[in-house]
Backbone as a ProteinNet text record, in pm:
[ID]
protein_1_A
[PRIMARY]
XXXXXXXXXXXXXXXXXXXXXXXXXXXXXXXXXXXXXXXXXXXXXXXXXXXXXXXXXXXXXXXXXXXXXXXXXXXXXXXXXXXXXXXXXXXXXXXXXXXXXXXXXXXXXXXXXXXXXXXXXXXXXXXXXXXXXXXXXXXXXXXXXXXXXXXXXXXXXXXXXXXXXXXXXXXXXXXXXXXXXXXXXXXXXXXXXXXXXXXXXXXXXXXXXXXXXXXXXXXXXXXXXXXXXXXXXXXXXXXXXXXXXXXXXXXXXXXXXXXXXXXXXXXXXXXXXXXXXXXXXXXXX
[TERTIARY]
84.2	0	87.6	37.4	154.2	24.9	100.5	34.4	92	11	89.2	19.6	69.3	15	-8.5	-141.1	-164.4	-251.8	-229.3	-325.5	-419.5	-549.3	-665.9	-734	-756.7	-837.5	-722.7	-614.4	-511.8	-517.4	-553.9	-500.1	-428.6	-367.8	-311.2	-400.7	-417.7	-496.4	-376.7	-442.8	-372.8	-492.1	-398.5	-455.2	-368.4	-423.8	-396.7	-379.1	-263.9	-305.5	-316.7	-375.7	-392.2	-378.1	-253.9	-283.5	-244.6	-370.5	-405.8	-559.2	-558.3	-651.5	-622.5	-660	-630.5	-766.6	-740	-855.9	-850.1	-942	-898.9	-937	-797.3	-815.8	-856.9	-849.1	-886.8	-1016.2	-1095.8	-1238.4	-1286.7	-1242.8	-1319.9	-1283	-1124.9	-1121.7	-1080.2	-1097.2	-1047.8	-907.1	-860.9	-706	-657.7	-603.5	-542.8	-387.9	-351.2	-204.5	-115.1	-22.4	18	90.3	165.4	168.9	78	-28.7	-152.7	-148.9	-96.8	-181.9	-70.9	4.3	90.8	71.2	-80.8	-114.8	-208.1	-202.7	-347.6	-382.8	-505.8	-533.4	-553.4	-523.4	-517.6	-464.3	-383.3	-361.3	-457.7	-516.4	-584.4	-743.7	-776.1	-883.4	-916.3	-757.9	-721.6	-759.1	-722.9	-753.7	-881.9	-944.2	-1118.9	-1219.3	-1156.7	-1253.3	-1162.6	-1085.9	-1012.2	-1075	-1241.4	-1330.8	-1408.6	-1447.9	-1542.8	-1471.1	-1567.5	-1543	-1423.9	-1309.1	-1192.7	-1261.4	-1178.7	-1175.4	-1109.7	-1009	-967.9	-856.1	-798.4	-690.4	-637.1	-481.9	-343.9	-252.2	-303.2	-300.7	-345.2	-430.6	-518.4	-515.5	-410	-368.4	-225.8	-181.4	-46.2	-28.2	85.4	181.7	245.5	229.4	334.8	411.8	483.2	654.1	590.1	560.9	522.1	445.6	584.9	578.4	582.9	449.8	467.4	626.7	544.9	696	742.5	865.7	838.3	935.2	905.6	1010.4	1153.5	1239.4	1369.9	1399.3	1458.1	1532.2	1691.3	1733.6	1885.2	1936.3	2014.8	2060.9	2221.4	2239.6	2355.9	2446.1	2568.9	2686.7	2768.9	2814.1	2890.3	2927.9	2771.9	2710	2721.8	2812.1	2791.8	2932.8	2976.4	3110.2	3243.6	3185.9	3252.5	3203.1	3159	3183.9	3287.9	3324.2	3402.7	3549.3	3545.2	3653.2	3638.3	3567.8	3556.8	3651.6	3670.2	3732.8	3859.2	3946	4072.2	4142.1	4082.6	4207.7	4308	4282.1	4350.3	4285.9	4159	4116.4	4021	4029.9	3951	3780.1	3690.6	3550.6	3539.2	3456.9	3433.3	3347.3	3400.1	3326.8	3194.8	3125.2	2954.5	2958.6	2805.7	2765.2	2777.2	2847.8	2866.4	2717	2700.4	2550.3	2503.8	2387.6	2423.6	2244.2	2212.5	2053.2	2001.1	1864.6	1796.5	1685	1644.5	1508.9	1424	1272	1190.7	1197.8	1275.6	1250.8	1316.4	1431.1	1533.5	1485.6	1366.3	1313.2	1157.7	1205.4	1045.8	1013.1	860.4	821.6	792.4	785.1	793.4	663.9	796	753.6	771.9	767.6	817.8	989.4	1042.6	1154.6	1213	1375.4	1468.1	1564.4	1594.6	1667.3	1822.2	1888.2	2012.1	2024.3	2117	2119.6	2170.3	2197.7	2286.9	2426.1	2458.8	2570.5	2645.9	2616.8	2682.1	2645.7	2754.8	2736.9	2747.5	2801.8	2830.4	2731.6	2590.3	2445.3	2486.7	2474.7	2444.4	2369.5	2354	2233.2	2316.5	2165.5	2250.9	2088.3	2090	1954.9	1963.2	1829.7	1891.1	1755	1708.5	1647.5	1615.1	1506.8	1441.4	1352	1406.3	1354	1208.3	1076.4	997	960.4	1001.5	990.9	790.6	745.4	643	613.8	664.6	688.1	808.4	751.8	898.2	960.1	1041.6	1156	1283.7	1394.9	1450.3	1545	1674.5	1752.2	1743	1682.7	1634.6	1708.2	1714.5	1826.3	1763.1	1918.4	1910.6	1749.7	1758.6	1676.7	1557.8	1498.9	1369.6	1330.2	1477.1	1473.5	1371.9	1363.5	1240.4	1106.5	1070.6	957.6	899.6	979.9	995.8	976.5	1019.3	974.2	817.7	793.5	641.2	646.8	767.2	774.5	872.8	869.3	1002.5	944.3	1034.4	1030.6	1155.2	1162.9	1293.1	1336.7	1452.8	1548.6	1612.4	1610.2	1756	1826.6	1912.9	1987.8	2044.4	1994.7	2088.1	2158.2	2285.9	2455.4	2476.2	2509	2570.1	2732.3	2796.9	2914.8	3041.9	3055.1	3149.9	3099.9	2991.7	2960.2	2933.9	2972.6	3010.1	3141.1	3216.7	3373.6	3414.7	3275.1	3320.3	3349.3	3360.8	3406.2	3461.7	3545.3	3649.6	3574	3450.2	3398.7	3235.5	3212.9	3051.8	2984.2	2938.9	2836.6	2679.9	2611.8	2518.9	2486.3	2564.7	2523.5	2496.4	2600.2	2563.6	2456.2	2397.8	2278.7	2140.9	2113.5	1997	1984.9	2018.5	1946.7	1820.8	1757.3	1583.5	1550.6	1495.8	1398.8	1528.5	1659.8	1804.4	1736.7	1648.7	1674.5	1534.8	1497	1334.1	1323.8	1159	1159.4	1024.9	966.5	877.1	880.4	782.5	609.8	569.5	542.9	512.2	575.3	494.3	473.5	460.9	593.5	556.2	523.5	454.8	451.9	485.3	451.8	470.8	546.9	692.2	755.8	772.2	760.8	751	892.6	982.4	1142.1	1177.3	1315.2	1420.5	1490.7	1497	1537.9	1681.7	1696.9	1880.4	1958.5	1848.1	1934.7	1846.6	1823.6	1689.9	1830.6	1735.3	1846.2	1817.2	1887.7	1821.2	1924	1834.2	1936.3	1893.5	1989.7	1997.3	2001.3	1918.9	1932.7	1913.7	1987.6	2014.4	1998.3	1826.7	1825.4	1851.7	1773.8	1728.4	1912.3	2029	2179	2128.3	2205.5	2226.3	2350.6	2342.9	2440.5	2491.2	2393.8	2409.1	2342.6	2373.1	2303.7	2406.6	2325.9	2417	2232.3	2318.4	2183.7	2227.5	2158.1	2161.8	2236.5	2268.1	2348.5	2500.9	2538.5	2670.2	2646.9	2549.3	2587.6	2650.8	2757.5	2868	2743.4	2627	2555.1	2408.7	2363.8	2222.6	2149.3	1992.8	1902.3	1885.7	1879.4	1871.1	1981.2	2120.6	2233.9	2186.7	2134.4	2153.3	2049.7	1918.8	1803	1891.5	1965.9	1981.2	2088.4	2191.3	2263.8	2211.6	2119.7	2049.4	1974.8	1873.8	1789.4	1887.7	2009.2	2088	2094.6	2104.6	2112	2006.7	1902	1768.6	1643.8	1565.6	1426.7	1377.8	1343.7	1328.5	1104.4	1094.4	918.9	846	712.3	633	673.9	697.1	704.3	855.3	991.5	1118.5	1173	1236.5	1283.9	1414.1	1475.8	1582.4	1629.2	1763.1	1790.7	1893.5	1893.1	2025.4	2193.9	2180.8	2315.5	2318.7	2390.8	2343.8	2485.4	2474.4	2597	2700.3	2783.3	2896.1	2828.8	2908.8	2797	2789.4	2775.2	2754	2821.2	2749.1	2840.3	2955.3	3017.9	3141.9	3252.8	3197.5	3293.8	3323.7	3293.3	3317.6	3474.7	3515.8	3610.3	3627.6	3544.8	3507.3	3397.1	3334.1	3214	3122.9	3037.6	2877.9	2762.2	2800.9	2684.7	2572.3	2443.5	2328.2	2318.3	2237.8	2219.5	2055	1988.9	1876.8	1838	1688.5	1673.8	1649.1	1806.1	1819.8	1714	1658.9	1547.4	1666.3	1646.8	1690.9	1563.4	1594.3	1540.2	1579.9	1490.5	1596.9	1441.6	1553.9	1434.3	1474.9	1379.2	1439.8	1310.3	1403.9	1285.8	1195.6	1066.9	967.8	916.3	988.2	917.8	862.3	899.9	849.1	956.9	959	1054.9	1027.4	1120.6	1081.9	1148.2	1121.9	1134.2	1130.7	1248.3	1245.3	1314.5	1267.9	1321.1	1451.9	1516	1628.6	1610.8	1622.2	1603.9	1667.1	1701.9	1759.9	1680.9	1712.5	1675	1603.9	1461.5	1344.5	1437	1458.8	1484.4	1358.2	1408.6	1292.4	1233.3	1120	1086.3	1144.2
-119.6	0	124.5	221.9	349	451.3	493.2	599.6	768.5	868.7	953.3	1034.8	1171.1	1292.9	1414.4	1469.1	1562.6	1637.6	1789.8	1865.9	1937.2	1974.2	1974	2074.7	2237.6	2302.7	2359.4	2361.9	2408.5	2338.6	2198.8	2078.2	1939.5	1877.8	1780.4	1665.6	1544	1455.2	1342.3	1197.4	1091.4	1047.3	995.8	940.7	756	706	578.3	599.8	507.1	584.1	424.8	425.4	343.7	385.7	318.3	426.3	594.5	639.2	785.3	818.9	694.1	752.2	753	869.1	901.9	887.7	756.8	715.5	808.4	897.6	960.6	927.2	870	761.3	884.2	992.3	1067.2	1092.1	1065.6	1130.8	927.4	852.1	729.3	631.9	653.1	542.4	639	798.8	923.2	857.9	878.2	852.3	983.4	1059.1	1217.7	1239.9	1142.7	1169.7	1039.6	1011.4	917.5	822.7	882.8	789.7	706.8	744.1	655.4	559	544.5	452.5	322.8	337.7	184.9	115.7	203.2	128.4	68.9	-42.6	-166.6	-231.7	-212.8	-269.7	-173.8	-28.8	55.3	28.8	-34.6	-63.5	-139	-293.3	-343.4	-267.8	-202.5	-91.3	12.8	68.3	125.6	20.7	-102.8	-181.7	-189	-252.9	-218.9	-149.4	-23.4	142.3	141.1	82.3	158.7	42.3	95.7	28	142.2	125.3	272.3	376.4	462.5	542.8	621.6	693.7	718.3	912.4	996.2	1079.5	1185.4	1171.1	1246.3	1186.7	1251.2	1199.9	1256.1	1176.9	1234.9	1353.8	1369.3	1480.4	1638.5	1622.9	1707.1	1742.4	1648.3	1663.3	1713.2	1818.3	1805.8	1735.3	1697.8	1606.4	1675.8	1642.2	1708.1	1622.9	1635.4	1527.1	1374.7	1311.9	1181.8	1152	1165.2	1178.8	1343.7	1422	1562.5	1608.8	1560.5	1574.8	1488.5	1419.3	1307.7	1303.3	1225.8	1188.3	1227.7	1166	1171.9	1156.2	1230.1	1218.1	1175.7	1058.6	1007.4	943.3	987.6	968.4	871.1	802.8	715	755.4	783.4	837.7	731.3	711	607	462.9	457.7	328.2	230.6	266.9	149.6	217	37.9	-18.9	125.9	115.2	191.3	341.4	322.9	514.2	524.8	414.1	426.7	446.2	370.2	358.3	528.7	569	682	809.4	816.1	908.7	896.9	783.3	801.7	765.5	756.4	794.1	691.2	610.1	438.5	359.1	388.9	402.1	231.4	143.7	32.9	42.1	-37.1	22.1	43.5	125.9	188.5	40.4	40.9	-107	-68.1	56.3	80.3	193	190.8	335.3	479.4	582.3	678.8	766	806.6	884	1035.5	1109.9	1242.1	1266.2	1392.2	1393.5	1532.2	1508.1	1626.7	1672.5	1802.7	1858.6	1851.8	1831.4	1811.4	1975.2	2083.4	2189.6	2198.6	2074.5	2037	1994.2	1960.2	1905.6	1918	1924.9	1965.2	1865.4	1826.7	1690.3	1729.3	1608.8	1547.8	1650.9	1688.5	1791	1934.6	1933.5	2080.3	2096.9	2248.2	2294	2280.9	2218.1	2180.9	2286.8	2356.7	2532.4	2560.7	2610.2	2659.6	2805.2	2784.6	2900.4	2981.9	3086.2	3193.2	3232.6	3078.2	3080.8	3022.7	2950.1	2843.5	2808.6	2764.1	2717.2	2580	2540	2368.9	2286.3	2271.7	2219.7	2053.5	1958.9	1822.3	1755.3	1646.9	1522.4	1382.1	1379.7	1214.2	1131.4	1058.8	975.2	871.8	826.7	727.9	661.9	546.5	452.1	475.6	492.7	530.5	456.7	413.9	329	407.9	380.2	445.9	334.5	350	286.5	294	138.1	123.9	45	15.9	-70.2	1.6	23.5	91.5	2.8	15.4	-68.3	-11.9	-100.3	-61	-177.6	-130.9	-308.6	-352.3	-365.2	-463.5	-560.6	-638.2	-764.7	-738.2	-822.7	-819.9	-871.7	-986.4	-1132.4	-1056.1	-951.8	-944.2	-744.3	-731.2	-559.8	-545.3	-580	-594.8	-592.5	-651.8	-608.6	-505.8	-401.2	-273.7	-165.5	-219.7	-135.9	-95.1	4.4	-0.9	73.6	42.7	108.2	197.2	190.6	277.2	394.2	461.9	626.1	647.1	735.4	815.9	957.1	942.8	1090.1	1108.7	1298.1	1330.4	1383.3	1306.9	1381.6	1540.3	1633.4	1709.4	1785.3	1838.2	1857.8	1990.5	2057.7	2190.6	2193.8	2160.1	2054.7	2135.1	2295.8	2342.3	2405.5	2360	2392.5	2271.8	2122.8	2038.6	2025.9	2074.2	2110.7	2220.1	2322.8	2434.3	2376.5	2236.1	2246.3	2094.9	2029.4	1993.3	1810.9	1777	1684.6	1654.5	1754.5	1785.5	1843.6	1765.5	1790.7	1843.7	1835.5	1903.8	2013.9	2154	2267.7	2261.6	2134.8	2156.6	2063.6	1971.3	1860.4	1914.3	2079.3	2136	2181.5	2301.5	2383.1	2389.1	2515.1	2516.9	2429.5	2341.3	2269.1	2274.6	2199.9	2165.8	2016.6	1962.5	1804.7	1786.7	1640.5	1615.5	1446	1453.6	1340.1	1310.2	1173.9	1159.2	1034.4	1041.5	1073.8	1003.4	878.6	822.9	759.7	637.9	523	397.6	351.9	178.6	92.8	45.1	-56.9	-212	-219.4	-328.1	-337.2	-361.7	-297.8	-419.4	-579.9	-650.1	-693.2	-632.6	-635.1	-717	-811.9	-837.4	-697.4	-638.3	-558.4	-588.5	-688.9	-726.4	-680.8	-692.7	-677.6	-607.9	-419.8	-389.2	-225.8	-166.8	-82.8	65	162.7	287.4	406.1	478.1	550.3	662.8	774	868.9	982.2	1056.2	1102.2	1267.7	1329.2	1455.9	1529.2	1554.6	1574.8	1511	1350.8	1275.9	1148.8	1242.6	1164.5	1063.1	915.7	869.5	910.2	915.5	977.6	875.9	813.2	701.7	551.4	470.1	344.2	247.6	156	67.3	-7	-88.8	-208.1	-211.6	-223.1	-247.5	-383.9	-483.9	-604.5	-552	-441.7	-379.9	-250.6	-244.5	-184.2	-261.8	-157.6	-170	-260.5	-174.1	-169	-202.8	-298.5	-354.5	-282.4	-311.3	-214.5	-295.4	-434.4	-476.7	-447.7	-409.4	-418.1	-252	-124.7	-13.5	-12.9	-65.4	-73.6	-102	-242.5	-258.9	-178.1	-117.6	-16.8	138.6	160.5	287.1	256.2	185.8	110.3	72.8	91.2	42.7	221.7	295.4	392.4	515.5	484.1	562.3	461.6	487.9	380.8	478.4	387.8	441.5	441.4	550.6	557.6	507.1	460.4	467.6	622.8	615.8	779.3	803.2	723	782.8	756.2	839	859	813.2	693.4	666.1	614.8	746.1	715.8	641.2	553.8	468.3	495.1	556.1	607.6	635.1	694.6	718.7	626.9	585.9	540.6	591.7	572.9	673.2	762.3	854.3	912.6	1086.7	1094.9	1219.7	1388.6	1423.7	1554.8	1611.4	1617	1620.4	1530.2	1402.1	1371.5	1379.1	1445.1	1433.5	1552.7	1541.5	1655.7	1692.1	1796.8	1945	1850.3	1912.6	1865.6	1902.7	1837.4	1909.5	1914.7	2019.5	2098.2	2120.4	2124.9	2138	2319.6	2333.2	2516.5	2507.3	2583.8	2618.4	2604.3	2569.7	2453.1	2303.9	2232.4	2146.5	2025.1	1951.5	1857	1676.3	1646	1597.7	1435.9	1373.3	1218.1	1104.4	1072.2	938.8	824.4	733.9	591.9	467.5	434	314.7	202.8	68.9	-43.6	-86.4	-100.7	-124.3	-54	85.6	197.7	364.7	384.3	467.1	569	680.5	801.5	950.8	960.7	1093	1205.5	1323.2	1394.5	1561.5	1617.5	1759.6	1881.2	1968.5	2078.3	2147.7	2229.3	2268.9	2434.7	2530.1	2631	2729.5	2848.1	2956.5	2972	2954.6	3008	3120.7	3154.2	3246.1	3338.6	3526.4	3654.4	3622.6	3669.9	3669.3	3778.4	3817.7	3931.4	4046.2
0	0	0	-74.6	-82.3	-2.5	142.8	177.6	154.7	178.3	104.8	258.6	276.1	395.7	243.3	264	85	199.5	123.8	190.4	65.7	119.5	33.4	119.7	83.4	154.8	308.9	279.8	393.6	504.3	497	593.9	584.1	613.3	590	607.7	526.4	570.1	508.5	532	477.4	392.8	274.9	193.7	150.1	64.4	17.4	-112.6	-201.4	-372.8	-408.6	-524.9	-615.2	-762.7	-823.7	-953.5	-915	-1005.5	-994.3	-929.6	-831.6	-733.4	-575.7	-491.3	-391.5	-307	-176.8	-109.9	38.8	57.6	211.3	312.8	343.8	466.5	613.9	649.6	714.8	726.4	625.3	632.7	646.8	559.4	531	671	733.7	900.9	957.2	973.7	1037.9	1093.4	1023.7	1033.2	1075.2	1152.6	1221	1145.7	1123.6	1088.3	1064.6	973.2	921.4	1063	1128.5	1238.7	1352.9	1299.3	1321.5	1256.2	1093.9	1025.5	1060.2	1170.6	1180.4	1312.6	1343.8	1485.6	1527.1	1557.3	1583.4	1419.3	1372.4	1269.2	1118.5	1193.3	1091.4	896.2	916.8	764.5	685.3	759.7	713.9	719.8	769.9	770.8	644.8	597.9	505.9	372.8	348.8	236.3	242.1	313.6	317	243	326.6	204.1	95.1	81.2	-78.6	-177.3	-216	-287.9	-319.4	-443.4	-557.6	-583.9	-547.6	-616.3	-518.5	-593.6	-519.9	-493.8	-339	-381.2	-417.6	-459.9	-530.6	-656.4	-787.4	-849.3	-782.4	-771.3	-742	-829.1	-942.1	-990	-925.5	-830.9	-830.1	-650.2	-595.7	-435.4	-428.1	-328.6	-320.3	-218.6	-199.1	-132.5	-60.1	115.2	198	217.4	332.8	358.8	417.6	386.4	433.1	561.8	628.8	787	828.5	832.9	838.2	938.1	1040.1	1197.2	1263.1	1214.4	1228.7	1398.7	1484.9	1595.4	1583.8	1484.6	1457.1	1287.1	1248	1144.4	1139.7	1119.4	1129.9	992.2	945.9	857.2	887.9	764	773.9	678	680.7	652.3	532.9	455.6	389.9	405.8	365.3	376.8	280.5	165.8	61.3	34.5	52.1	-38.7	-107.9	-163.6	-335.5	-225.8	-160	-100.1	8.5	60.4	138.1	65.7	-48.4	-94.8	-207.1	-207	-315.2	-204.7	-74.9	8.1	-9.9	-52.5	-91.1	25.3	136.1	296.2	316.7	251.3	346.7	422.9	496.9	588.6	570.5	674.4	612.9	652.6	595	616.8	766.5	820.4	968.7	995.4	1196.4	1234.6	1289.6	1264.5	1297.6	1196.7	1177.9	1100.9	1170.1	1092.1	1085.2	1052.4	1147.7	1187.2	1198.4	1108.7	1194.3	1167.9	1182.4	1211	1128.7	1046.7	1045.3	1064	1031	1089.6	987.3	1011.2	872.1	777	882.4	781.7	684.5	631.8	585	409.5	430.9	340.8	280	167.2	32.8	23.8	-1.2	-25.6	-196.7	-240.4	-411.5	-520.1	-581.9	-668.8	-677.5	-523.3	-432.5	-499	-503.4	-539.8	-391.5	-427	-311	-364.1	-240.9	-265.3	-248.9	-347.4	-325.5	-225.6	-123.5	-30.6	-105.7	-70.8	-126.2	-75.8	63.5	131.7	14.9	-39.8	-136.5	-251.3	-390.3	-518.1	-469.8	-406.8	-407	-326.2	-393.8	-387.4	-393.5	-357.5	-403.4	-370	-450.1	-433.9	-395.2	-331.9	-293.2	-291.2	-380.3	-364.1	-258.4	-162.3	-25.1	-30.2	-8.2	80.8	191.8	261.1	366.2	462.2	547.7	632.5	745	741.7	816.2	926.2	1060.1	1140	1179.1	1175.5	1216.3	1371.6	1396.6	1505.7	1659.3	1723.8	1847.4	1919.1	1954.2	1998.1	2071.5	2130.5	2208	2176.2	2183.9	2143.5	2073.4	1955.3	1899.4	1811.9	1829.6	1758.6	1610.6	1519.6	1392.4	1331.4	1386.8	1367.7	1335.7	1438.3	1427.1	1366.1	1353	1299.9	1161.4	1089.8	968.1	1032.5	1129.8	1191.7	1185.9	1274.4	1275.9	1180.6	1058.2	927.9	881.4	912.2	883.6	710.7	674.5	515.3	447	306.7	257.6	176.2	202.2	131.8	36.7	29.2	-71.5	-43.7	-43.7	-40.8	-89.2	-151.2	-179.9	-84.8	-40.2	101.3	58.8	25.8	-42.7	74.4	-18	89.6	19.9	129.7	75.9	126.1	31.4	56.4	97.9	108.1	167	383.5	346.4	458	565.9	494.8	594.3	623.2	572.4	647.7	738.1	830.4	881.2	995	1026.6	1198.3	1109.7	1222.9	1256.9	1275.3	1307.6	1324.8	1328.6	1255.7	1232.4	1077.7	1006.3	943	965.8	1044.9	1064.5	993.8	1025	922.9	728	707.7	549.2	509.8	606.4	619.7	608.9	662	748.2	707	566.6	546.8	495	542.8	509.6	366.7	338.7	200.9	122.9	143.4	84.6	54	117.4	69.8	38.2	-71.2	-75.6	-30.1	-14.2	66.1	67.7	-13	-66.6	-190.9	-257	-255.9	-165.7	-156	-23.7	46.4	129.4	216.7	131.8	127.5	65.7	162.2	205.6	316.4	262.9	146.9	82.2	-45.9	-56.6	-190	-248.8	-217.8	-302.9	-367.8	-294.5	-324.1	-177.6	-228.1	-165.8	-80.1	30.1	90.7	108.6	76.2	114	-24	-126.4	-269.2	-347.8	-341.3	-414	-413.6	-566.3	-610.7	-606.3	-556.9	-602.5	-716.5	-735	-909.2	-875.3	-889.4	-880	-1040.3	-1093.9	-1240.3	-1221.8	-1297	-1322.3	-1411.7	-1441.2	-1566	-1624.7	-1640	-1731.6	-1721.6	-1658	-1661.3	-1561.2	-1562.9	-1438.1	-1415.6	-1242.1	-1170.3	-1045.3	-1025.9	-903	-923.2	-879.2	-869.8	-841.4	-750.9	-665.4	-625.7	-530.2	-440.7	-308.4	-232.1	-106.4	-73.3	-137.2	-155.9	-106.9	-129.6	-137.3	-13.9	99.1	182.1	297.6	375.2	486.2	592.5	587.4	719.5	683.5	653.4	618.3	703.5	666	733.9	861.4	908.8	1000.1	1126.4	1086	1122.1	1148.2	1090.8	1105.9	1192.9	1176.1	1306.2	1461.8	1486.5	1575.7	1654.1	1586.2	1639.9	1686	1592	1672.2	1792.2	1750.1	1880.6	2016.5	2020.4	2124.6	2221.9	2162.3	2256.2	2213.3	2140.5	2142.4	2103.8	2177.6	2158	2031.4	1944.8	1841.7	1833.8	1734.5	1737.2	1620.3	1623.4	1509.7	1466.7	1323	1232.5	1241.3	1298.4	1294.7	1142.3	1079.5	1003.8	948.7	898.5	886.6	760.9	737.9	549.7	566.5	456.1	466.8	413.5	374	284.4	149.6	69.5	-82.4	-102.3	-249.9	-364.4	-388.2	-455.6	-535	-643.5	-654	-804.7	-771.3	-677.7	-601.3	-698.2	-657.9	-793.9	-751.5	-639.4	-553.2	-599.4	-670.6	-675.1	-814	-896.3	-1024	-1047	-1145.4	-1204.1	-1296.1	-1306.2	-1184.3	-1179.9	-1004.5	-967.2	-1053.3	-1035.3	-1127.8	-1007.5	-937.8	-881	-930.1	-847.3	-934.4	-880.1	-1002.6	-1060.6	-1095.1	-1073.7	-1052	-1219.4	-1218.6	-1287.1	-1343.1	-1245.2	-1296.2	-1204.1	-1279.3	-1187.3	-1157.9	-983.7	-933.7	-947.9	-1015.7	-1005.2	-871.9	-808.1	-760.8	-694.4	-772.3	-801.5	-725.7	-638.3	-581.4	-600	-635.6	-725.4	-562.4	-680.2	-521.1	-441.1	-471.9	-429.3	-515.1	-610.7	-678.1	-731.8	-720.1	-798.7	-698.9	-664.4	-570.9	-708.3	-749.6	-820.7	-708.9	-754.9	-729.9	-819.4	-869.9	-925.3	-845.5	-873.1	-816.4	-856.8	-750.3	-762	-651.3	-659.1	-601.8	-467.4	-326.9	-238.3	-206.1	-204.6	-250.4	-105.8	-133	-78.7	74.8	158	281.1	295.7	308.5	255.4	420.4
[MASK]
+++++++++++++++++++++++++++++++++++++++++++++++++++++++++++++++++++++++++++++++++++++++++++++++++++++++++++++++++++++++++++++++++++++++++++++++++++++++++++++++++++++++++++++++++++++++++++++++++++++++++++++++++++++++++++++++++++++++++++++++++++++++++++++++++++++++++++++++++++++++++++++

């Protein structure tokens, strides 16, 4: 089931898609907010009404960020193979994931323009796999970390890449800026993919720029569940990207920064295509 958070009339509701129809699960099992829909029997409730007549096309709804606010946003750091080795250092793969965190103001949901500051030319993309925790937990061993998944999303992690070198051991500032990253269209709950070996692609204006499989990450999603879960109980609605590929526009020579304009693709099998425009950071009035 792909759930989506769309607002209609200046509120957010949840919906269900099928196709190009949008079932509103808010008005039809008053669903309040997407971290509802992973609790008790709510999903199977959701399959139920999604019969007749639909209301609305998906054409005709926008799309907010999935998980409007979500608990935690944590992101995973050089997570696949060929990125570790793309840094050059010597350095052999790290023995846990390399971790850092962001705020939902960080991010445009699908379709929405993802913004160049005016601190910086050096904009990048990083397409990622997105783990939406449905299930909470604490500890939680490998064995049973899939549980926990109440579904996958998509990101462009986007990096404002001279501004993760202003301190000495912190990325944060070039991770955060206002609607720098997108994140979307929906909620896969069911992607119908091998999760151990399923692929995502990153395109730049129509280029591929990234693609790899999860077969070739440092830190599987079960392996990245149980290490966070060790020192934060994690929530229904937490947010967790897995790492992007090689490919990145940083690493090219000369980089190829994205410039306003250019539209950011990134596709992961089993789950859909998150799409964002790229544009100049709007003057504050």
């Amino acid at each position: 089931m792909r759930l989506i958070t769309f607002t209609t009339d200046q509120s957010h509701r949840v919906g269900a898609v099928d196709g190009d129809r949008v079932f509103d699960l808010t008005s039809r099992i008053r669903a309040p907010g997407m971290r509802w829909m992973f609790q008790g029997d709510m999903l199977s409730k959701a399959e139920q009404v999604m019969t007749g007549d639909a209301d609305f096309k998906l054409t005709d709804v926008t799309l907010a960020l999935p998980v409007v606010q979500p608990p935690k946003i944590i992101c995973v750091g050089v997570n696949y193979m060929n990125r570790n080795d793309e840094y050059k250092d010597g350095q052999q793969a790290p023995k846990n994931p390399s971790l850092f965190m962001r705020t939902p103001l960080s991010f445009s949901p699908h379709d929405a323009p993802i913004y160049i500051p005016p601190e910086s030319e050096q904009f990048d993309y990083e397409g990622e796999i997105v783990l939406v925790i449905g299930k909470p937990g604490r500890r939680i061993p490998q064995e049973t970390a899939h549980q926990h998944i109440g579904g996958l999303t998509i990101m462009n992690e986007g990096s404002v890449r001279d501004w993760l070198r202003h301190a000495k051991f912190n990325v944060t500032q070039g991770k955060n800026f206002d609607r720098s990253g997108g994140l979307g269209p929906w909620i896969e709950t069911d992607p119908q993919v091998d999760l151990t070996d399923m692929t995502v692609t990153t395109r730049v204006n129509g280029e591929e720029r990234q693609h790899d499989t999860t077969a070739n990450m440092a830190f599987p999603f079960a392996k990245i569940i149980e290490y966070i879960s060790t020192f934060t109980s994690l929530q229904i609605g937490d947010i967790i990207a897995t790492g992007t590929p090689t490919g990145a526009g940083a690493r090219f020579d000369p980089p190829k920064w994205l410039v306003p304009g250019d539209v950011v693709e990134v596709e992961v099998q089993g789950v859909g295509t998150l799409r964002n425009p790229v544009d100049a950071e709007p003057s504050q009035p």
